[in-house]
N, C-alpha and C positions, 0 to 999 in steps of 0.2 A: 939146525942152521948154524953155518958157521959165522964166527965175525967178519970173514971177507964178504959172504954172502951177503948177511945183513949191511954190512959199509953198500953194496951195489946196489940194493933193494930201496933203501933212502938215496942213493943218488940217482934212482930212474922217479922214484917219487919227487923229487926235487926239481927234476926238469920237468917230470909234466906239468908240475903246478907254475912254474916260470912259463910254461908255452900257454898255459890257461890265462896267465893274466895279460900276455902280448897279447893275445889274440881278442883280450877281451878291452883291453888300451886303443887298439885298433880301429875295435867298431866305435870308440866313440866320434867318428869321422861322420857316418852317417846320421848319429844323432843330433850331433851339431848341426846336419844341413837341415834340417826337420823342423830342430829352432827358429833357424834364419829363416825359409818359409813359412811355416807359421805365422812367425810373430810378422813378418812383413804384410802377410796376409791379413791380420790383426788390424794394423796400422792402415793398409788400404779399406777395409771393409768399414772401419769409422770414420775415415775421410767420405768413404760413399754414403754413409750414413748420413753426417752432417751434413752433402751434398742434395740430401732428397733423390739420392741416388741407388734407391733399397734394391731394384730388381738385377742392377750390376754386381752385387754382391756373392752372389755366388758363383757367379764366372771367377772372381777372383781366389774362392776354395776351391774351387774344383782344379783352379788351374797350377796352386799351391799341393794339391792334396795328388793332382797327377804328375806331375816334379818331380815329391817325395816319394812315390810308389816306382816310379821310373829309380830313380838314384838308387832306392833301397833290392829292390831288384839284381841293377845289377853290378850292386854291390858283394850281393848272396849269391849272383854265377860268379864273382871274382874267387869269393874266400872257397866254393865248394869247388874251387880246380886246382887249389891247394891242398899237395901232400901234407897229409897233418894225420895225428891221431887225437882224435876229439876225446874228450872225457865226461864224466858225469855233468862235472859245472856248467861245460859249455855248451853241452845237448839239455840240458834243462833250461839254461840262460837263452838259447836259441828258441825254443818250443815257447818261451814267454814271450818276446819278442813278437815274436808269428803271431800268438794269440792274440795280444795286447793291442797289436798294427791290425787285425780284422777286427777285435771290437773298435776301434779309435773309428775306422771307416764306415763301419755299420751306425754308430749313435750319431757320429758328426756330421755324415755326409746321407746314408740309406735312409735310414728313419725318417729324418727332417724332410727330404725328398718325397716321400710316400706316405707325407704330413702327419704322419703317428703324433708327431708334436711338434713347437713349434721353435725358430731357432733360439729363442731369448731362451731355450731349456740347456745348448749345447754345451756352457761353459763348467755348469754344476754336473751331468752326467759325464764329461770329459775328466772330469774332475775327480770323478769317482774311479775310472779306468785308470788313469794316472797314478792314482795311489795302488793299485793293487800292483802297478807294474814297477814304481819305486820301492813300495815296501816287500816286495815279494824277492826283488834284485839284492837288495839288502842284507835278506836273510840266505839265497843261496850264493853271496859274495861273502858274507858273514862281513858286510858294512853295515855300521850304524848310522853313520852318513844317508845312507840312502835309505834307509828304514825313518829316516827322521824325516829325510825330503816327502815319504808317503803319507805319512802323520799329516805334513804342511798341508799337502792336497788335498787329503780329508777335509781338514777345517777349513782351509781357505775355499774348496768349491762350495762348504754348509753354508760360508758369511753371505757367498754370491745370491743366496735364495735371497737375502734380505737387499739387498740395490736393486733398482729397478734401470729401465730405459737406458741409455749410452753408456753411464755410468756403471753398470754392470760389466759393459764391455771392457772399459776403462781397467776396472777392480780385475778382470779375468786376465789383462795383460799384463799388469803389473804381476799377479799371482805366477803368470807364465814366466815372465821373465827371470824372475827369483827362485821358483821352485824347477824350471829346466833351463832356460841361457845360461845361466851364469856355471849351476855345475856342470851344463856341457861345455862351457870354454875352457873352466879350470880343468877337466881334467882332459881334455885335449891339450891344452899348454903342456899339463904335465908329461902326459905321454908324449911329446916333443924331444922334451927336454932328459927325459929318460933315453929319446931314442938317440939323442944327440952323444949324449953321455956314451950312448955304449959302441957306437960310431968310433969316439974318443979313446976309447981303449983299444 
């Protein structure tokens, strides 16, 4: 191989790994909306709670949970009518995603529905999915950041065994908040700002 060769060979490696991380800056649009439903869903569903309003409560995940199914949809017809050439990262990062979003809908919504158990169980097994999908993201981003987020959801959905009644809810939202709102804002902000940047040039 020659050294021109070689120079070419690192600079098609170089762009594909720059098109892996746009595209992967990208999708965090989707998981931000995820948060905002959720967590609003959150916030409704202990409002109805405190209300003596238990049997409303799942109108308002379902109606949360079909939102996000919708958005994330078709989000996946936008990005797959995009000429792209996808790579290892981002067809494993995509396959997790997929996985992660059918277990989230089968423990949160299937199960509890077809009373396998009951919903005071959703925040701890949710909790368990969560972390496989942080810490798993982590290792094929080779982020510790997000390997540490999966950590948090380990421990924090184990503490939730120990609350009991609204207050578990309570501990679940905070847990959400911190271990997904906030780093889906930050790096939404950031991807922004990078997008601005290059705008700028």
């Amino acid at each position: 191989m020659t050294e021109e060769q070689a120079r070419e060979d690192i600079q098609i490696i170089k762009s594909m790994l720059e098109k892996t991380r746009k595209a992967t800056a990208e999708s965090v649009g989707i998981f931000l909306i995820w948060g905002v439903l959720i967590t609003a869903a959150m916030v409704a569903s202990y409002i109805l709670s405190l209300s003596h309003l238990h049997r409303a409560q799942w109108i308002v995940w379902v109606a949360a949970g079909g939102i996000g199914w919708v958005a994330s949809f078709i989000s996946g017809f936008r990005y797959a009518r995009r000429p792209r050439v996808s790579s290892y990262v981002q067809t494993a990062a995509r396959h997790l995603y997929i996985a992660c979003g059918v277990g989230f809908a089968l423990v949160c919504f299937a199960f509890p529905m077809l009373k396998i158990y009951g919903y005071e169980v959703i925040p701890m097994i949710y909790s368990v999915v969560a972390g496989i999908l942080f810490f798993t993201m982590g290792g094929v981003f080779e982020s510790p950041i997000l390997m540490w987020l999966g950590l948090l959801w380990w421990v924090g959905g184990t503490c939730t065994v120990f609350i009991q009644g609204d207050a578990r809810q309570l501990a679940f939202a905070a847990l959400f908040l911190i271990g997904y709102d906030l780093p889906a804002v930050a790096l939404w902000l950031k991807h922004r700002r990078e997008a601005a940047a290059s705008r700028a040039r």
